[in-house]
N, C-alpha and C positions, 0 to 999 in steps of 0.2 A: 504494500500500500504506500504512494507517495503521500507527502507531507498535504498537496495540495487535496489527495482524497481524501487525508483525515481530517482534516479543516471542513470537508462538506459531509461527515458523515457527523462533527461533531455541533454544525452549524444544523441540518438534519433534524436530530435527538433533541435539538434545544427546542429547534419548529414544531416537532412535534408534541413535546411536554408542555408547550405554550396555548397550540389549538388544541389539545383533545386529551389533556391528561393519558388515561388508563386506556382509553380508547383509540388506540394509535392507527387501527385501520380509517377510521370515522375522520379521525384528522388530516390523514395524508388525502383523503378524498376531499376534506373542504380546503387543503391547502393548493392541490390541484385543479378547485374550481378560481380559487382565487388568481392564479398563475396562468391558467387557461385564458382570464379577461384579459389578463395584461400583456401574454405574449401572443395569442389568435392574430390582434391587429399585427403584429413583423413577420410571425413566418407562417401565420394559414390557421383554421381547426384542424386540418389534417397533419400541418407540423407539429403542434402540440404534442396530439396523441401518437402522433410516428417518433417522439422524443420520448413519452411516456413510455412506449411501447419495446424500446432499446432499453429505457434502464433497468423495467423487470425482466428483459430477455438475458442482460448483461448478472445479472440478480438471481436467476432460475438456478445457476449451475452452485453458487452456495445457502441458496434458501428451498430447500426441495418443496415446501409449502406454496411456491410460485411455479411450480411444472406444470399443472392444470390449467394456468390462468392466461384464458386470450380477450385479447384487449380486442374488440371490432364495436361496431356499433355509430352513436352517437359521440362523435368527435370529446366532446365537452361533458359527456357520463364515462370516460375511458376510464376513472381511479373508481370506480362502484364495484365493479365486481373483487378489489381488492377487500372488500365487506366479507361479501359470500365466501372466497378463499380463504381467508386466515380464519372465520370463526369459528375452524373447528379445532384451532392450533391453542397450545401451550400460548398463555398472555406474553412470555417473552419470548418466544419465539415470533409470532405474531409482529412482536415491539420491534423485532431486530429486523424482522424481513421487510417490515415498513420504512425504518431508516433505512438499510439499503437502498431502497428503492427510491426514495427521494433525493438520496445522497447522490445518488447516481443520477437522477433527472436534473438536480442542480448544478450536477458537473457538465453534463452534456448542454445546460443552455450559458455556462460561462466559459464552456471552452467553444461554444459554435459561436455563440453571438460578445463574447468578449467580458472580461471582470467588470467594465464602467456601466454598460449595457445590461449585460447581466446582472450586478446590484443592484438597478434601478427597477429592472422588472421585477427580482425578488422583494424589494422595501426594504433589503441589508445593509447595512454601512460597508464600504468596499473594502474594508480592511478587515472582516469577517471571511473574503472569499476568495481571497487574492493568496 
């Protein structure tokens, strides 16, 4: 793991213990609708969830709780079915597989669309992601 992936998986765990406590699936789905508004307008509904859809594929090979799980549908419902999947998981496994997964979606939009750009669309201070 580089320095800069633990930075976003540590940045991740904080997101998630802020929207949704104990409920880490519930959360990364409303953090994902949130991040859906603000990057839709730069790279599409269909880039969102084609970024979404990389970081749990990127995420399947250490989180076996995410093998099942296919992202299709409604562009802007892509993080829902991460509900369905984990609820039948251990809470911290569940915990761990959802930080991955955002860790990994937050790297894939600072490394495609840049640290300045990408803090701005997260609401981060750039020295959180850099």
């Amino acid at each position: 793991m580089t320095a800069a992936d633990a930075q976003f998986r540590q940045l991740a765990a904080r997101l998630v213990a802020t929207e949704g406590g104990h409920d880490a699936a519930a959360a990364v789905v409303r953090l994902y609708e949130t991040y859906f508004d603000r990057l839709a307008p730069v790279i599409g509904a269909r880039g969102v969830r084609a970024l979404f859809a990389r970081a749990v594929e990127v995420e399947k090979t250490r989180h076996a709780c995410l093998a099942a799980l296919v992202l299709d549908g409604d562009p802007r419902a892509a993080a829902l079915p991460l509900i369905t999947c984990l609820s039948d998981e251990p809470p911290d496994a569940a915990h761990a597989a959802v930080v991955a997964v955002l860790a990994a979606f937050i790297g894939l939009i600072v490394n495609i669309l840049g640290a300045d750009l990408g803090a701005r669309i997260l609401g981060t201070e750039l020295k959180e992601i850099r």
